[in-house]
TORVOLO-912291 format. One record per residue: z, x, y of N, C-alpha, C, CB in turn. Coordinates in Angstrom, 1 decimal, padded with zeros to 4 digits, m for minus. Last residue first. Glycine has a CB too. Example, Ala and Ser with C-alpha at 12.3 -4.5 7.8 and 13.67 -1.06 7.14 Angstrom:
BEGIN
     n_c3     n_c1     n_c2    ca_c3    ca_c1    ca_c2     c_c3     c_c1     c_c2    cb_c3    cb_c1    cb_c2
    007.1    012.8   m002.2    007.1    013.7   m001.1    007.9    012.9    000.0    005.7    014.1   m000.6
    007.8    013.2   m005.7    007.8    012.3   m004.5    007.8    013.2   m003.3    009.0    011.3   m004.5
//
This chain:
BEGIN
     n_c3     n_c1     n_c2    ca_c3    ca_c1    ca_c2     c_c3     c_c1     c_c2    cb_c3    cb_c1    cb_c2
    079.4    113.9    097.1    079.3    114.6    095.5    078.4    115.0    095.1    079.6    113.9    094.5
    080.6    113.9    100.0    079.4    114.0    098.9    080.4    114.6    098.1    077.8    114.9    099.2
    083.4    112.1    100.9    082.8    113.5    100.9    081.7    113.2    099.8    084.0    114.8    100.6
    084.8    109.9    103.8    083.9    110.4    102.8    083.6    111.7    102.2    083.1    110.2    103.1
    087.1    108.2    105.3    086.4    109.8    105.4    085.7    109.2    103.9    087.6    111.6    105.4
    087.4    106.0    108.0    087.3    105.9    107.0    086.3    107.4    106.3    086.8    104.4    106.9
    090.3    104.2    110.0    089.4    105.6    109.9    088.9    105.6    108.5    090.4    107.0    110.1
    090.1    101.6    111.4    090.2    102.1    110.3    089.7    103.4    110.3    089.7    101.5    109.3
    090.2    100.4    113.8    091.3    099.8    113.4    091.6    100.9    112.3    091.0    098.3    112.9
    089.0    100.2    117.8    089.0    100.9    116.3    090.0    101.3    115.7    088.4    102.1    116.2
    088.1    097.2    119.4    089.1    098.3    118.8    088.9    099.2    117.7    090.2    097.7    118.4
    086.1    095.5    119.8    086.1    096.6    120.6    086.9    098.1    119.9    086.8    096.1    122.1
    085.5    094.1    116.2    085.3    094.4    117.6    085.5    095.1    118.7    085.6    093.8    117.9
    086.1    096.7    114.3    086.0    095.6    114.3    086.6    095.1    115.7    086.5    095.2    113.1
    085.0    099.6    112.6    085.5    099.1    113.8    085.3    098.1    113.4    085.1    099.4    115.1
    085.6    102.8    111.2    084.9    101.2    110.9    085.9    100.8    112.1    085.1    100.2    108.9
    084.1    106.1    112.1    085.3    105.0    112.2    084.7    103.8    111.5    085.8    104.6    114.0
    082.4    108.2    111.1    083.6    108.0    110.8    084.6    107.0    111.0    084.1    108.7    110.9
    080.2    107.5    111.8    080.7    109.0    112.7    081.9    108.7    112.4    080.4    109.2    114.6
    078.3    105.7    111.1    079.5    105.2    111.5    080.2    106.2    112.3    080.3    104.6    110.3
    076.5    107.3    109.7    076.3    106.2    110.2    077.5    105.6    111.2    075.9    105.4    109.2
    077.6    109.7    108.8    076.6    109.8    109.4    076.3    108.4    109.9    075.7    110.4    108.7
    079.5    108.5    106.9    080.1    109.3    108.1    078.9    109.2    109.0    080.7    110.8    107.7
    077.9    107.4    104.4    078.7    106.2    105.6    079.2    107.0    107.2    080.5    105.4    104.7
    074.8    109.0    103.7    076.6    109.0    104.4    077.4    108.2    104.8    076.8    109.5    105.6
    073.0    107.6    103.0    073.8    107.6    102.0    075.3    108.4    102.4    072.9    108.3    100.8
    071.9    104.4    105.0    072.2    105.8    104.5    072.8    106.6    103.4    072.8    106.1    105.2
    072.0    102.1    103.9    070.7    102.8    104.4    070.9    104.3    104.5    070.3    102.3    105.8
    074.1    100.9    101.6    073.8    101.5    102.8    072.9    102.2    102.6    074.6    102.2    103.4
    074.9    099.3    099.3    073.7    098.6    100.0    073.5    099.6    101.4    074.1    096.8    100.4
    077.1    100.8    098.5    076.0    100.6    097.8    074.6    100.1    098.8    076.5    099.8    096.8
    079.1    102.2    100.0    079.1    101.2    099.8    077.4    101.2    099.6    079.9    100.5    100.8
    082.4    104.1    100.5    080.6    104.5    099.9    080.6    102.8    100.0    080.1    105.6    097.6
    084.8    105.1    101.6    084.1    104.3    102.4    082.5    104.9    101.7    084.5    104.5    104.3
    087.7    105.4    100.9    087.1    104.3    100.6    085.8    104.1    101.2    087.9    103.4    100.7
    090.0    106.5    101.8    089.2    107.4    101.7    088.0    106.4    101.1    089.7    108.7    100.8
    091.7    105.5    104.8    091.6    105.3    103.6    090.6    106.4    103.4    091.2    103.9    103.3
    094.0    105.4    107.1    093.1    105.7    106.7    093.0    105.3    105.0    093.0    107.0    107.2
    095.9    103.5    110.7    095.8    103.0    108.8    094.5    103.8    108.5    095.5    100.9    108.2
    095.4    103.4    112.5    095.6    104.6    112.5    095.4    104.5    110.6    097.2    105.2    113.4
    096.3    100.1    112.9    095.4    100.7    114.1    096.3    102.2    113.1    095.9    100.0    116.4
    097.8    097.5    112.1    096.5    098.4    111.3    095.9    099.9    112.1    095.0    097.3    111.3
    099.8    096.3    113.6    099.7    097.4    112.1    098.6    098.0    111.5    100.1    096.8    110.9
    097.9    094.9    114.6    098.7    095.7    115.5    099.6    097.0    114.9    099.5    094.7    116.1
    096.8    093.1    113.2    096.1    093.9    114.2    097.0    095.2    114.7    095.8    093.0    115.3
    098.2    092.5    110.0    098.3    092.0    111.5    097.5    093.8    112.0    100.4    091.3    112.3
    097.9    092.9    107.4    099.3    093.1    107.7    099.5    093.0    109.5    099.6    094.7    107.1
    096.1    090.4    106.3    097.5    090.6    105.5    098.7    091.4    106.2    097.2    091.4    104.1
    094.0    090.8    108.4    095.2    089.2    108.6    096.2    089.6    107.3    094.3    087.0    108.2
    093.2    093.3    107.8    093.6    093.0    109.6    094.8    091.4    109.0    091.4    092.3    111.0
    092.1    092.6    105.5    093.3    094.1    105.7    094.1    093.4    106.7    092.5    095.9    106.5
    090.2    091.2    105.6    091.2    091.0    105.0    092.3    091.9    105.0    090.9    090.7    104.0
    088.8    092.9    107.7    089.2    091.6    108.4    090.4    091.2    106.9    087.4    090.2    108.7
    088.7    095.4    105.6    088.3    095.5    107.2    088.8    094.3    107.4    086.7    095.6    107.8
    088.9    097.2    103.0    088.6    095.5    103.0    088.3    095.0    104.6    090.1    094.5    102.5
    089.9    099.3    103.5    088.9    099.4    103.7    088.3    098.2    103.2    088.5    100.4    103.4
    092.8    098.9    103.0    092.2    099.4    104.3    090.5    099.0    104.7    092.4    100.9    104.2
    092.1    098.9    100.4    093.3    098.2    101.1    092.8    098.0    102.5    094.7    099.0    101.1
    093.0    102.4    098.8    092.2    100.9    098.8    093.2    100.1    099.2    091.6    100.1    097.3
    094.3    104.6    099.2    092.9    104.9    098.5    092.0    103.2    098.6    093.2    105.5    096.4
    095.7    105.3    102.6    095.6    104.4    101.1    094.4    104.3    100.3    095.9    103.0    101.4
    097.9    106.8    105.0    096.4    106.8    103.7    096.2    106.0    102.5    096.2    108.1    103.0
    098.9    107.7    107.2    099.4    106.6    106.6    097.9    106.6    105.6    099.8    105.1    107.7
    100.6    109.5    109.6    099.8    109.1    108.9    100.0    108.3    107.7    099.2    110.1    108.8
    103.7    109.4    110.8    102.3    109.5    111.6    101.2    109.3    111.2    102.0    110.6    111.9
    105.8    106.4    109.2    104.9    107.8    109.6    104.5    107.9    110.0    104.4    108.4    109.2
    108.5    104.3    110.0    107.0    104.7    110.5    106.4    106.2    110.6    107.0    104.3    111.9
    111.0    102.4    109.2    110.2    103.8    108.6    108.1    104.0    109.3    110.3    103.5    106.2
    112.4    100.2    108.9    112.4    101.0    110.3    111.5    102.4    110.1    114.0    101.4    110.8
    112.6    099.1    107.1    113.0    100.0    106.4    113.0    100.9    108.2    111.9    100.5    104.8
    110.6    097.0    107.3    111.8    096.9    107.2    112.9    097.8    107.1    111.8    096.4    106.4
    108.5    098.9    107.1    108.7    098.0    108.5    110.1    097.7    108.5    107.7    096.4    108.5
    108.1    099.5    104.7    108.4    100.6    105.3    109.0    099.7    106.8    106.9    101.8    105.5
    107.3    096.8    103.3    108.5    097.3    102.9    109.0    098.4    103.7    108.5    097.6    101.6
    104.7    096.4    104.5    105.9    096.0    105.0    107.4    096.4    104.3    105.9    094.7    105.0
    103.5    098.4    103.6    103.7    098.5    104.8    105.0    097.8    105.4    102.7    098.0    105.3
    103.6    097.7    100.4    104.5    099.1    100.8    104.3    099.0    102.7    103.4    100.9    099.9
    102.3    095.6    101.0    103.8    095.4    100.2    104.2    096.8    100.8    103.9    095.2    098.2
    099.5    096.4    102.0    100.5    095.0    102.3    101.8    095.5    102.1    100.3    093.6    101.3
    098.7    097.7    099.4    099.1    098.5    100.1    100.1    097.6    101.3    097.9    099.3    100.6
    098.5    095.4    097.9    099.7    096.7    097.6    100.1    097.2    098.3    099.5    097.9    097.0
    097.2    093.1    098.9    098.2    092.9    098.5    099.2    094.5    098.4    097.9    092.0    097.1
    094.3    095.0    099.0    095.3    094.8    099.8    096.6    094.1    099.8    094.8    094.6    100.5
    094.3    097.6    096.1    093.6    096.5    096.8    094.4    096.5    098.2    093.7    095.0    096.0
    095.7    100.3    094.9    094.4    099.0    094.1    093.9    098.0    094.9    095.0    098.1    092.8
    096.8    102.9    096.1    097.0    101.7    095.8    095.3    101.0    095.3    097.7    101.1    097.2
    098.0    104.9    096.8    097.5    105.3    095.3    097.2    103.8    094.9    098.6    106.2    094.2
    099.3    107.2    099.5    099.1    105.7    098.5    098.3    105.6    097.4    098.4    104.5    099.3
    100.4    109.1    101.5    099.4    108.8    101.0    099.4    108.0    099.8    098.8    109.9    100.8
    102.1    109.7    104.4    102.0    108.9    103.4    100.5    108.8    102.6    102.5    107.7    103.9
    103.7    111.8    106.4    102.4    111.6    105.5    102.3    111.1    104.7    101.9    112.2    105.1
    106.1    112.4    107.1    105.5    112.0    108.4    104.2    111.8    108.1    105.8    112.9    109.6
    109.3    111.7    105.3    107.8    112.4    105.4    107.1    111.8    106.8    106.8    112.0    103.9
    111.9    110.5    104.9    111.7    111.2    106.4    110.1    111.5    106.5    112.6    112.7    106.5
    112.9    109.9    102.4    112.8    111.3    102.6    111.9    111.9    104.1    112.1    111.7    101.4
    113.4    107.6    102.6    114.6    108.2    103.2    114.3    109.9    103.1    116.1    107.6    102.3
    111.4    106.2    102.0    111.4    106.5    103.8    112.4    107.1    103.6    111.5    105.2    105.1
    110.9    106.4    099.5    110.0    107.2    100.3    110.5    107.3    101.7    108.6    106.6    100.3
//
């Protein structure tokens, strides 16, 4: 993937260990796209943050964001799309009704 240069990564991953593996394997690889999307991984929030560090997370999206016990039934309408964790905003997280 990095030698084809893309500047949009989108992932197909199952947790955070995966998506983990493919960050750092891009790290090594000197390979940094503009966007970076992972169907799961991201949206674990503090176990995301210590598998690939603060400072790798910041732009990381996912599409992951229904969660059963919300008062709303938008997560976008509640959150206006970001998940934050303390001042910084780490995850972008989109939704669409069904």
């Amino acid at each position: 993937m990095a030698a084809t240069g893309a500047q949009a990564v989108f992932l197909g991953t199952v947790d955070v260990p995966t998506v983990a593996a493919f960050m750092k394997a891009f790290q090594q690889q000197h390979y940094n796209p503009k966007i970076l999307a992972a169907t799961a991984g991201p949206d674990q929030g503090a176990a995301f943050i210590k598998a690939v560090g603060k400072s790798n997370a910041t732009g990381i999206m996912t599409a992951n964001g229904w969660y059963g016990g919300s008062k709303s039934p938008d997560p976008l309408a509640r959150n206006k799309g970001r998940a934050t964790i303390g001042k910084d905003t780490l995850v972008w997280q989109a939704s669409t009704k069904v």
